[in-house]
C-alpha positions as CSV (number, residue, x, y, z in Angstrom):
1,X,121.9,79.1,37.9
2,X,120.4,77.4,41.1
3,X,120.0,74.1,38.7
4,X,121.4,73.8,35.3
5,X,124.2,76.5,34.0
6,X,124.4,77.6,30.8
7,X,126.6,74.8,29.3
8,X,124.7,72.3,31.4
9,X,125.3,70.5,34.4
10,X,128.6,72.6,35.7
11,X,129.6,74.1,38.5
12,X,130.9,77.8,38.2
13,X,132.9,78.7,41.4
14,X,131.3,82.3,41.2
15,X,127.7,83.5,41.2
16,X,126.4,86.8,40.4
17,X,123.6,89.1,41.8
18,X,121.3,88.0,39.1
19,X,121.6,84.6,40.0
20,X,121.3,84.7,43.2
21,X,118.0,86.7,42.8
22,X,116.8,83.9,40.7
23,X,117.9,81.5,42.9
24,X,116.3,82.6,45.9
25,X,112.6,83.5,43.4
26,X,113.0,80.0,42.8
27,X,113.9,78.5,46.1
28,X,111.2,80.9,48.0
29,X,108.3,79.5,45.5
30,X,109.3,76.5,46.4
31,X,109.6,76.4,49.4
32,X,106.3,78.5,49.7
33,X,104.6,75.7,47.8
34,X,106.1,73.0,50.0
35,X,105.0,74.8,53.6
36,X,101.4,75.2,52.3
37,X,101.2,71.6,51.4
38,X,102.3,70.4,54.5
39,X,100.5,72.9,56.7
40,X,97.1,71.9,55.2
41,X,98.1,68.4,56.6
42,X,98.8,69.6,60.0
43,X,96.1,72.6,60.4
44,X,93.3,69.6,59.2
45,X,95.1,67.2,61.9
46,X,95.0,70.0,64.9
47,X,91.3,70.6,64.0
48,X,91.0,67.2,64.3
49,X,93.1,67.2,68.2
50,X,95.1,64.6,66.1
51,X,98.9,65.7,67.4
52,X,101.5,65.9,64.7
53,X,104.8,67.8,64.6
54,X,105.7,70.8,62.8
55,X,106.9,70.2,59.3
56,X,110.2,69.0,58.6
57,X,112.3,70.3,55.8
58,X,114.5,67.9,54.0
59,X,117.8,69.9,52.7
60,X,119.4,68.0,50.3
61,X,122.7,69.7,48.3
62,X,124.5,67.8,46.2
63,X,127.4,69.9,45.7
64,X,128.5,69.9,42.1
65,X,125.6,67.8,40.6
66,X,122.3,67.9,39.7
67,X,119.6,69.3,42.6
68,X,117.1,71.4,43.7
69,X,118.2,71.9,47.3
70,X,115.6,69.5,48.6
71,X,113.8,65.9,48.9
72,X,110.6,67.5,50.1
73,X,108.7,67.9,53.8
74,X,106.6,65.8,56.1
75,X,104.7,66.1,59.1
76,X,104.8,63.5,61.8
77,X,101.9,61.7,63.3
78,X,102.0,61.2,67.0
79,X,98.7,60.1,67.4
80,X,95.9,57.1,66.1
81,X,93.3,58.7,63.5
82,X,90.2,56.8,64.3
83,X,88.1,57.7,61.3
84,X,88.1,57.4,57.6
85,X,87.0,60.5,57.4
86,X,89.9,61.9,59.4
87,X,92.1,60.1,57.3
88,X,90.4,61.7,54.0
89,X,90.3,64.9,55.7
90,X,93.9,64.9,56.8
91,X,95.0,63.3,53.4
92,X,93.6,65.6,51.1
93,X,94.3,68.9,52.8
94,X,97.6,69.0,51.8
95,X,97.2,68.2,48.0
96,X,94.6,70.9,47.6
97,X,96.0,73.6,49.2
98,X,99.5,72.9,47.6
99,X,97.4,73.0,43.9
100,X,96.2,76.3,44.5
101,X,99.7,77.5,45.3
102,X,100.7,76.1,42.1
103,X,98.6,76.9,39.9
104,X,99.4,80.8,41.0
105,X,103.2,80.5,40.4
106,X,102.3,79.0,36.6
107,X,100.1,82.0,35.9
108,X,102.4,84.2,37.2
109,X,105.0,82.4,35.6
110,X,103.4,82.4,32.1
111,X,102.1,85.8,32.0
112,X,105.3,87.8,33.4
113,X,107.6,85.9,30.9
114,X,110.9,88.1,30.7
115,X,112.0,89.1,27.0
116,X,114.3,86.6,25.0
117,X,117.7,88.9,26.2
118,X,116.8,87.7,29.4
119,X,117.6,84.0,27.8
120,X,120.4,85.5,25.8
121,X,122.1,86.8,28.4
122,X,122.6,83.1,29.9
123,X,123.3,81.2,26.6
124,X,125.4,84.5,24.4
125,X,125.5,82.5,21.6
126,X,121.6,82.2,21.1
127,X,121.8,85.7,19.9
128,X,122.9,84.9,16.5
129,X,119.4,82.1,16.0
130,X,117.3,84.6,17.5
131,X,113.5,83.2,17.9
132,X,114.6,80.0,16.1
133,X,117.5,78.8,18.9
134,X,115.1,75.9,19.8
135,X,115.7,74.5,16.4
136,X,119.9,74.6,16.5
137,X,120.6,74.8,20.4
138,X,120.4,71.5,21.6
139,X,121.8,67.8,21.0
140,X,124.3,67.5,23.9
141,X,123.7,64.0,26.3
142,X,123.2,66.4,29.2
143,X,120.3,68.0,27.8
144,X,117.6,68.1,30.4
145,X,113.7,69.1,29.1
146,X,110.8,69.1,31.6
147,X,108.2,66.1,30.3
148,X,104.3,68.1,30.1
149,X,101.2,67.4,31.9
150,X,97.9,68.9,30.9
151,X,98.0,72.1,33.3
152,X,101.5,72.8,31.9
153,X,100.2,72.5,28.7
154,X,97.4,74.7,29.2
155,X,98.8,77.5,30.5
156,X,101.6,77.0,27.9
157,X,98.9,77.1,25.0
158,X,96.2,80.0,26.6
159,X,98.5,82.2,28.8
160,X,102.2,82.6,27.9
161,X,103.0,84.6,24.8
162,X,104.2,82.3,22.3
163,X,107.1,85.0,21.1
164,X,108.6,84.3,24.8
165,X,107.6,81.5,25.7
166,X,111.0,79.1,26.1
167,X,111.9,75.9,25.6
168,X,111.5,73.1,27.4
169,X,115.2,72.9,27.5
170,X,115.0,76.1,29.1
171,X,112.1,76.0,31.7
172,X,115.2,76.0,34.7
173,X,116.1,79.4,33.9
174,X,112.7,80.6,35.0
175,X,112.0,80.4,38.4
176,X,108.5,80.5,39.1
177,X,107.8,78.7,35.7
178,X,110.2,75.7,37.3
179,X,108.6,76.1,41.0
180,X,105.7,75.9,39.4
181,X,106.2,72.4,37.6
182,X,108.0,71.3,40.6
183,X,105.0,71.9,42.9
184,X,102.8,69.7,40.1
185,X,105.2,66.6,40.6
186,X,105.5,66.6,44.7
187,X,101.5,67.2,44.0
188,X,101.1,64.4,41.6
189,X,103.5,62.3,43.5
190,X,101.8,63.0,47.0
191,X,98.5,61.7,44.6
192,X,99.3,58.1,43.6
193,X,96.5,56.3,45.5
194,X,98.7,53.7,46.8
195,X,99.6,52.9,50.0
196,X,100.2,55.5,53.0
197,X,100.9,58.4,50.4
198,X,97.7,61.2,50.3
199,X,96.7,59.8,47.9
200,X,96.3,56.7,49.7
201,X,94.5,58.3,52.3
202,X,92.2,59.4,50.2
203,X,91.3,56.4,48.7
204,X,90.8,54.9,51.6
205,X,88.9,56.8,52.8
206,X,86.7,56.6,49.6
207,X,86.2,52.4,49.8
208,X,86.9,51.6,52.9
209,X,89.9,49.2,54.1
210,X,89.2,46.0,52.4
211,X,88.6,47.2,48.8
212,X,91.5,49.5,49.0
213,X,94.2,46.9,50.2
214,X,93.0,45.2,47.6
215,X,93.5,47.9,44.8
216,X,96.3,49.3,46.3
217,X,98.8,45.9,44.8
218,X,97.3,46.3,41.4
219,X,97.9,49.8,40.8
220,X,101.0,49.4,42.4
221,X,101.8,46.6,40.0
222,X,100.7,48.7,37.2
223,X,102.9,51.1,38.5
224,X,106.2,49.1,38.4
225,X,105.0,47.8,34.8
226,X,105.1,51.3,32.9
227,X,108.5,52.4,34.8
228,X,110.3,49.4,33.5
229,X,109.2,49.4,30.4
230,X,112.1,49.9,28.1
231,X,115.0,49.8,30.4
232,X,116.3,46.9,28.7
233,X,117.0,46.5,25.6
234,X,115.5,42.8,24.3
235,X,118.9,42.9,22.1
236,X,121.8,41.6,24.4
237,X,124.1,39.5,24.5
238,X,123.4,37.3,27.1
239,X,127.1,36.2,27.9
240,X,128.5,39.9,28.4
241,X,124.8,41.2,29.9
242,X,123.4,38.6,31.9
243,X,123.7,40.5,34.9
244,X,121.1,43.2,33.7
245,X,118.3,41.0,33.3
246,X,119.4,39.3,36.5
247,X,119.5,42.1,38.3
248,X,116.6,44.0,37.4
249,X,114.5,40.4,38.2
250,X,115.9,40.7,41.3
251,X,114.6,44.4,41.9
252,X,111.3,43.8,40.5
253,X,111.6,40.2,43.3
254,X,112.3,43.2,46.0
255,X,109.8,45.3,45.3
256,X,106.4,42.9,45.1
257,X,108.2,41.0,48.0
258,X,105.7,42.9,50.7
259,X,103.1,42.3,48.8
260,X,102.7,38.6,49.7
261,X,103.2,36.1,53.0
262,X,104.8,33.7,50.9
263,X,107.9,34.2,49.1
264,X,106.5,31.9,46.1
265,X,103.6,34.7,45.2
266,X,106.3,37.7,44.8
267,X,108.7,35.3,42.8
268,X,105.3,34.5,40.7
269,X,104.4,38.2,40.2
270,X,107.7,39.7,39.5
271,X,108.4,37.0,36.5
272,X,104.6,37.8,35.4
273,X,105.6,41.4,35.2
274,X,108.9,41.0,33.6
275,X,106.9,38.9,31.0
276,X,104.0,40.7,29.9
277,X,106.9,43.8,29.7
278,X,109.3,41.9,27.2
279,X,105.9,40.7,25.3
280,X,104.6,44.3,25.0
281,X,107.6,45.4,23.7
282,X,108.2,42.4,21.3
283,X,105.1,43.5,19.9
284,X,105.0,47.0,20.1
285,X,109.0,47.6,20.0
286,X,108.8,51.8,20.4
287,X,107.4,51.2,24.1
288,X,108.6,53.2,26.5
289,X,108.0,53.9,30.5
290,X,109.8,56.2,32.4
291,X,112.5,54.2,34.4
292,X,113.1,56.7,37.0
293,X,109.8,55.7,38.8
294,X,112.0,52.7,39.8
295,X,113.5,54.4,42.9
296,X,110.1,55.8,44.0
297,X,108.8,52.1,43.3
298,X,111.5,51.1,45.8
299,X,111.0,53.3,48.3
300,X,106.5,53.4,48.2
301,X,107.6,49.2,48.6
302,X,110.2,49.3,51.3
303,X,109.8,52.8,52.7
304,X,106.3,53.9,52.9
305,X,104.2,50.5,52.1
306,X,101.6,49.4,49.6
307,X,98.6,48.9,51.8
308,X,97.0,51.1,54.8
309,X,96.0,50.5,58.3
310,X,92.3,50.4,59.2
311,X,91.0,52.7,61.9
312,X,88.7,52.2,64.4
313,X,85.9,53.7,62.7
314,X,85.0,52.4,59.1
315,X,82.2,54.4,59.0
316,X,81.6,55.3,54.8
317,X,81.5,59.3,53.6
318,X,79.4,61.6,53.2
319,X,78.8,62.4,49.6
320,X,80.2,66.2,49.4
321,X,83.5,64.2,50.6
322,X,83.0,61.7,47.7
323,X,83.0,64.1,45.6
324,X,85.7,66.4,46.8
325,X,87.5,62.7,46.2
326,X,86.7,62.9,42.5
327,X,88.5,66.5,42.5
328,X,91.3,65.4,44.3
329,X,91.7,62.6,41.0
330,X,91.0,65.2,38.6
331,X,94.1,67.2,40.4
332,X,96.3,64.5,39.9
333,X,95.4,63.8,36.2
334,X,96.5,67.3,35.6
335,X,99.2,67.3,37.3
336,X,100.9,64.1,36.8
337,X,103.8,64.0,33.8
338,X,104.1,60.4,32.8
339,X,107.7,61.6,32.5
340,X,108.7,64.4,34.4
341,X,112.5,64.6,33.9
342,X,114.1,64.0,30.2
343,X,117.8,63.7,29.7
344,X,118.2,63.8,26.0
């Protein structure tokens, strides 16, 4: 359809009226999500006479490959914030007013769930499984299943009716069920309390410049550790596969680079992470991160930074902001999948 076609990841040179209705349910959801999000940062910024652009939409197609049609939005900031405060303010807008939105696409999602000939009538041959396709369907290397979070799973568990409730396999047939899980990742994502992300903000705005450029490189680190846990297998021959080890070192070298003046502390911290990775998994060989954190990694490292500027005024917060800090957390633990995307 808009994603995924029925044998997969293929490219149909037509498109029917059906699909293009889902496509755009999807793609409007989406979209709707996204410009909610990003208009809580830039309302909360104007009430603040902090000037910031309009949103900017990032298309992205990817012609005959996987993609959802886009990398995101963002706002720019043309002026200094002074405050930690504004910073929190700013910062958390967005988050929480992209949650709602979410949250109303998964119940709409999982309480108008179509009947199974809705699913038949993209894969024909589920017909002859019935209700038990999930248990012969899949298998092909191209499989791709959306990993849970908790709100996911709730809904899943108190909402949908488990007669139509699809597969995971399947979520990417179902628009708003998809927008929905979508608008939990850029959520969680936008969440991490590292760096410059909202999350970030946030944070900072919580303890202040000094503790948080100081917990800000740990969870980073801690970060890096789970997504490159298992991307290598500790079986290899070393003649023929050298250049694996030697070339994730050098990413993991890369990425804790900033982190440090001197060039000896990042060497030091990306051979201490490689280390305590290979010993976790000697001991506990079924370990597994999710490696496609990596390229985020790279970018919250290179891109967007690990620590934040102070501002002027390092005044603490209030508690009712404290607090509203705590919720902002609780978002992100429901929201964040460990591992979003799975390509069995």
């Amino acid at each position: 359809m808009y994603l995924y076609g029925p044998e997969g990841f293929t490219w149909q040179l037509t498109i029917s009226l059906p699909e293009v209705v889902g496509g755009l349910a999807f793609s409007l959801a989406f979209l709707g999500f996204l410009s909610v999000h990003e208009f809580g940062h830039y309302l909360t910024a104007r009430f603040y006479k902090v000037r910031v652009t309009l949103p900017y939409y990032i298309p992205v197609w990817l012609g005959v490959t996987f993609g959802i049609g886009t990398m995101g939005a963002f706002i720019k900031i043309k002026d200094r914030i002074f405050s930690r405060k504004e910073f929190f303010d700013i910062g958390i807008a967005g988050p929480l007013a992209g949650f709602v939105v979410a949250v109303g696409l998964l119940v709409y999602g999982f309480t108008h769930l179509p009947p199974l000939e809705y699913l038949y009538q993209i894969h024909r041959h589920y017909r002859l499984w019935g209700e038990s396709y999930a248990l012969y369907a899949y298998g092909r290397p191209d499989d791709l299943a959306l990993g849970p979070n908790l709100l996911f799973w709730f809904f899943e568990r108190w909402l949908a009716d488990p007669a139509l409730l699809p597969s995971r396999y399947e979520m990417t047939h179902y628009p708003f069920l998809f927008a929905g899980f979508l608008s939990l990742f850029f959520t969680a994502l936008n969440l991490l309390p590292i760096g410059q992300l909202d999350g970030g903000h946030i944070l900072y705005g919580m303890v202040g410049y000094e503790r948080f450029n100081k917990w800000s490189p740990v969870l980073f680190t801690v970060f890096i550790f789970y997504a490159g846990l298992g991307l290598l297998p500790l079986e290899v021959n070393w003649e023929e596969d050298w250049w694996l080890w030697a070339g994730y070192g050098m990413y993991l070298f890369i990425v804790f680079r900033p982190m440090f003046p001197e060039i000896r502390r990042g060497i030091l911290v990306a051979a201490g992470v490689l280390c305590a990775q290979i010993t976790l998994q000697l001991i506990w060989p079924e370990a597994q991160g999710y490696n496609g954190w990596l390229i985020f990694g790279l970018v919250l490292s290179r891109a967007l930074g690990i620590f934040h500027p102070p501002s002027p005024n390092e005044a603490p917060l209030g508690r009712g902001r404290k607090i509203l800090g705590y919720v902002a957390l609780l978002v992100f633990l429901l929201s964040f999948s460990p591992a979003p995307f799975v390509i069995d």
